[in-house]
C-alpha positions in Angstrom: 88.3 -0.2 28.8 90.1 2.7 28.9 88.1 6.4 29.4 88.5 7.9 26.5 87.9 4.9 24.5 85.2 4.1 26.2 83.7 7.9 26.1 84.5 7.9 22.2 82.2 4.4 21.6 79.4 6.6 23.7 79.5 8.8 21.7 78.9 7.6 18.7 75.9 5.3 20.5 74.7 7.8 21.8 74.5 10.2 18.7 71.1 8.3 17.3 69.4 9.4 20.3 70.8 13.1 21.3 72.3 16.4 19.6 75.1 16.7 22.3 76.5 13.4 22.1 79.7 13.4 23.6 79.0 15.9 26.1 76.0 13.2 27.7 78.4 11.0 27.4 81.0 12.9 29.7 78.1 13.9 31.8 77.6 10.2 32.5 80.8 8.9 32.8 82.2 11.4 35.7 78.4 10.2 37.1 79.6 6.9 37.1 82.8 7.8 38.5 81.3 10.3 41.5 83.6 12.6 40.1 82.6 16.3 38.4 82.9 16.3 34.4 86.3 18.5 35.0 88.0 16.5 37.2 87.0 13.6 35.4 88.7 14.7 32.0 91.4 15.7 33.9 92.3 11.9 35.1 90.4 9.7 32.1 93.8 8.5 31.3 94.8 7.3 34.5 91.1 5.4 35.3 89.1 3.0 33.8 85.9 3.0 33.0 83.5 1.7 35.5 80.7 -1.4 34.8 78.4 1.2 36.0 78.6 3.3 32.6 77.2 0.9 30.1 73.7 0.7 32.2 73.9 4.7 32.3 73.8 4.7 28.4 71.3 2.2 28.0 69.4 4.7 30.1 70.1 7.4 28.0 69.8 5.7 24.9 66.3 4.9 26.1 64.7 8.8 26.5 65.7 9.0 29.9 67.2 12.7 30.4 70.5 13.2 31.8 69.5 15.1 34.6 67.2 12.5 35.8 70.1 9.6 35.4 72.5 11.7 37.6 69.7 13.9 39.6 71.4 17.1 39.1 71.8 19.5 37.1 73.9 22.8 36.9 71.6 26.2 36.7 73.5 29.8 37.2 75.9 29.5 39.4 74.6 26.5 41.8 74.0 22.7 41.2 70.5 21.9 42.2 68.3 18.0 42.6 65.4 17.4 39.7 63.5 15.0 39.6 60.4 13.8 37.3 58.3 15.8 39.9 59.9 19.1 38.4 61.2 21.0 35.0 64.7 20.5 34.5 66.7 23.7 34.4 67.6 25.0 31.6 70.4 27.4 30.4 67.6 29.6 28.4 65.9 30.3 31.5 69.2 32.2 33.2 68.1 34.9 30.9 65.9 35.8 33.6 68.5 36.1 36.4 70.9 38.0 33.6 68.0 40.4 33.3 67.3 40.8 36.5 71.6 41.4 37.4 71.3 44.2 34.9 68.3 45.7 35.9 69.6 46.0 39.8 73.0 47.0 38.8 74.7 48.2 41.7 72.0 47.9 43.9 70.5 44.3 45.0 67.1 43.1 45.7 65.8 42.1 48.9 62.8 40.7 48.5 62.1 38.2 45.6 58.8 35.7 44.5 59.3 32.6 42.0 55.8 31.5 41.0 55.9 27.9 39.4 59.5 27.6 41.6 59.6 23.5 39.9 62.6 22.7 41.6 63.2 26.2 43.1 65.7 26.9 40.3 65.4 30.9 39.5 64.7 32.0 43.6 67.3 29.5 44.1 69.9 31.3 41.6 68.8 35.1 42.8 69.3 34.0 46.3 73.1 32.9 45.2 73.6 36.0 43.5 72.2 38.2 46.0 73.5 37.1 49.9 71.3 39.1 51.4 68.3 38.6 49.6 65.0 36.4 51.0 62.8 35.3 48.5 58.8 33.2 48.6 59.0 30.5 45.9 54.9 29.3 44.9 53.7 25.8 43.2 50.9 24.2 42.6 52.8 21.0 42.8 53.5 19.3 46.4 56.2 16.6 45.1 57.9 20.1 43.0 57.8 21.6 46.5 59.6 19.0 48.5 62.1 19.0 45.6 62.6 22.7 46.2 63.0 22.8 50.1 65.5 19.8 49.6 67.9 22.2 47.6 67.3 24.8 50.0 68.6 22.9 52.6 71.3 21.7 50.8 72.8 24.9 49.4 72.9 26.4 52.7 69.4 28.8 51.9 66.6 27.5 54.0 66.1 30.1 56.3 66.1 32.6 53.3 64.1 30.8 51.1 60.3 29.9 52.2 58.2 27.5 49.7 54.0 27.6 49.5 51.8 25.3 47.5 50.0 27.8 46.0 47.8 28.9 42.8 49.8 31.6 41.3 49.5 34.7 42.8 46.7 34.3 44.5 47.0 34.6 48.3 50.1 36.1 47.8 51.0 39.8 49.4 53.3 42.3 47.6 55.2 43.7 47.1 58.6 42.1 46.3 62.0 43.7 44.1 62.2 41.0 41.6 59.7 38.4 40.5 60.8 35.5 38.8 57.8 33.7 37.0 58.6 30.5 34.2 54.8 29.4 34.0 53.9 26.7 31.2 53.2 28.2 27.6 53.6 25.6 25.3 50.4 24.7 23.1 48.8 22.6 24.7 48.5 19.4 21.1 51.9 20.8 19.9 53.7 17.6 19.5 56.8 17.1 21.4 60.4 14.9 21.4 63.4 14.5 23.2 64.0 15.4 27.3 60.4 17.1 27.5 58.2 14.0 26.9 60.0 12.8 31.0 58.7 16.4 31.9 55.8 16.9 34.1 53.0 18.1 31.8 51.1 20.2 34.1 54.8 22.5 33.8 54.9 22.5 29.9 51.2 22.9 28.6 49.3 25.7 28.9 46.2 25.7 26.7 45.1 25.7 23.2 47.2 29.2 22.6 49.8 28.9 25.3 48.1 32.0 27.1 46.4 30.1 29.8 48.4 30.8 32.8 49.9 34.5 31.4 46.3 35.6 31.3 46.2 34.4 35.1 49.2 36.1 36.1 49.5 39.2 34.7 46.1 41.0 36.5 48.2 40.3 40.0 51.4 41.8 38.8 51.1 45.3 39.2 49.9 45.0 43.0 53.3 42.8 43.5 56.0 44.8 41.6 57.7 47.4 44.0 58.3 50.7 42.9 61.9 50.0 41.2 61.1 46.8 40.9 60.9 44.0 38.1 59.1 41.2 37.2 61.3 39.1 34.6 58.6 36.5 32.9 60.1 33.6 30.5 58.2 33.0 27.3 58.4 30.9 24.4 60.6 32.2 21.4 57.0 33.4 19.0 55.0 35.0 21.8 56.6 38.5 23.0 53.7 40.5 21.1 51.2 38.1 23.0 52.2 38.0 26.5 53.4 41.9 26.2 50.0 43.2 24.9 48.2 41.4 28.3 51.1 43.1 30.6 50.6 46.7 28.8 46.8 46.3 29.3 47.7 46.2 33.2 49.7 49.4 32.9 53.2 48.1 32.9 56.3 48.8 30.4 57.5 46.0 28.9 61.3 45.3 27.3 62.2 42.3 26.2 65.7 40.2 26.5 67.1 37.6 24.3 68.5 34.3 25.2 71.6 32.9 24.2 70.4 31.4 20.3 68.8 35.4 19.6 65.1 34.0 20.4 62.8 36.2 22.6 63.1 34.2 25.6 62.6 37.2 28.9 59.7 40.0 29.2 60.7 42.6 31.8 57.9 44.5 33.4 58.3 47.5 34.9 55.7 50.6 36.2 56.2 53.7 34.3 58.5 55.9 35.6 
C-alpha cells in the first residue's frame, strides 16, 4: 500500500480512539519508517508503507501513547526518551521555559533546579536554551532518574546536568537563577482517560485537593530563589488563586502566564523588589 493511502485508512481507525487522528498516524508511520515525520511526508509517494505500521496502530488503537510506541517525544527545542517510568512532555509545560526566556531577557541564568525532573524535560530544555547554564534536576523516582541521565548523555549535557533521587527540596542548597518545578496536582479520585491512564501515578496525583505537594514545596522556595531570580511552577488550569495564596504567604510575588489554549498553566515567583 501506498503512504498516503495507507496514512488516510489510519486515520480514520484511528479517529475512535484519539482527537489528533492523522497526526498519530504520521507520527507512526515515519516511526515505522526510522525516518522524522518531515522527511517522511516529503517522500510518502515514493515509499511504501512498511508491515511494521499496522502493529503500530493496533498499539495505538489499544491506549498505548504515542510517545511510548516510538519512545520519544519532541519538548522545546530538543527530542528527549520517555518511558512508562516518566510523564510524557507536554507542549503546555514549555510555558514554563517561555516564562522563564522572558523573564531573563538579555541576560541568562546560570544556575537552574528541576524538582520532579520525570524524564529531565524542563532542566533539559533551559540547558538547550541557555549553553552556559548548569542545572540539579531532583526525583523521587529511581527508574524517572535513569531516564533522565540517559537523555543527558545523549543530547550532549551530562557534564552540565547532575540528577539526585531526592524528596523535593529537601537536602537541596540554594540558591539557583531559575527553578523549574511540574509536581503532581491533579485530584487525587478525579477520574481520568486517554494518554494519562499509561502515566505513572505517583507524577499525576497529588491528594484529595491537588495541594499535596505545593504545600511541600513552597516553604523551601524563598531560601532557593536568587535575588533576580525565578521560580516558574506549572499548575493545573483552576488552581492559580490556590497555589498563589501558599507562595504569597512565604513572601513572594506571584504573576501568572498562560498556556497556549488561554488556561492558567505557569505561576512565576519572584522576591519583592
Amino acid at each position: 500500500m501506498t503512504i498516503p493511502d495507507a496514512l488516510r485508512a489510519a486515520t480514520v481507525q484511528l479517529a475512535v480512539a484519539s482527537d489528533t487522528a492523522r497526526l498519530d498516524a504520521e507520527l507512526l508511520m515515519a516511526h515505522a519508517l526510522g525516518l522524522s515525520r518531515g522527511d517522511m511526508l516529503l517522500r510518502q509517494r515514493d515509499l511504501t508503507a512498511p508491515e511494521a505500521f499496522a502493529a503500530l496502530i493496533a498499539r495505538r488503537l489499544d491506549g498505548e501513547p504515542i510517545a511510548h510506541i516510538t519512545g520519544m517525544r519532541d519538548f522545546w527545542t530538543i527530542s528527549l526518551t520517555v518511558t512508562p517510568d516518566t510523564l510524557i512532555p507536554r507542549p503546555d509545560s514549555e510555558t514554563l521555559i517561555e516564562a522563564a526566556v522572558d523573564h531573563f531577557a538579555g541576560r541568562a541564568p546560570t544556575t537552574i533546579l528541576d524538582l520532579g525532573t520525570g524524564s529531565g524535560a524542563l532542566l533539559l530544555a533551559a540547558l538547550a536554551q541557555w549553553p552556559q547554564a548548569s542545572g540539579l534536576g531532583i526525583d523521587a523516582s529511581p527508574p524517572a532518574l535513569a531516564v533522565a541521565q540517559g537523555n543527558a548523555a545523549r543530547l550532549d549535557m551530562a557534564d552540565r546536568a547532575a540528577f539526585r533521587l531526592g524528596d523535593w527540596a529537601q537536602g537541596v542548597d540554594g540558591p539557583f537563577d531559575l527553578l523549574l518545578i511540574n509536581p503532581p496536582y491533579i485530584v487525587a479520585d478525579l477520574a481520568l482517560s486517554g494518554d494519562v491512564l499509561r502515566e505513572p501515578a505517583s507524577a499525576l496525583f497529588a491528594g484529595a485537593d491537588g495541594l499535596d505537594d505545593y504545600r511541600r514545596i513552597a516553604p523551601d522556595l524563598p531560601r532557593l530563589i536568587a535575588p533576580g531570580g525565578m521560580a516558574a511552577i506549572e499548575i493545573g488550569y483552576d488552581q492559580k488563586d490556590s497555589v498563589s495564596a501558599l507562595l504569597h504567604e512565604q513572601g513572594l510575588v506571584v504573576a501568572v502566564r498562560h498556556d497556549l489554549a488561554g488556561h492558567d498553566r505557569c505561576l512565576i515567583a519572584t522576591h519583592p523588589a
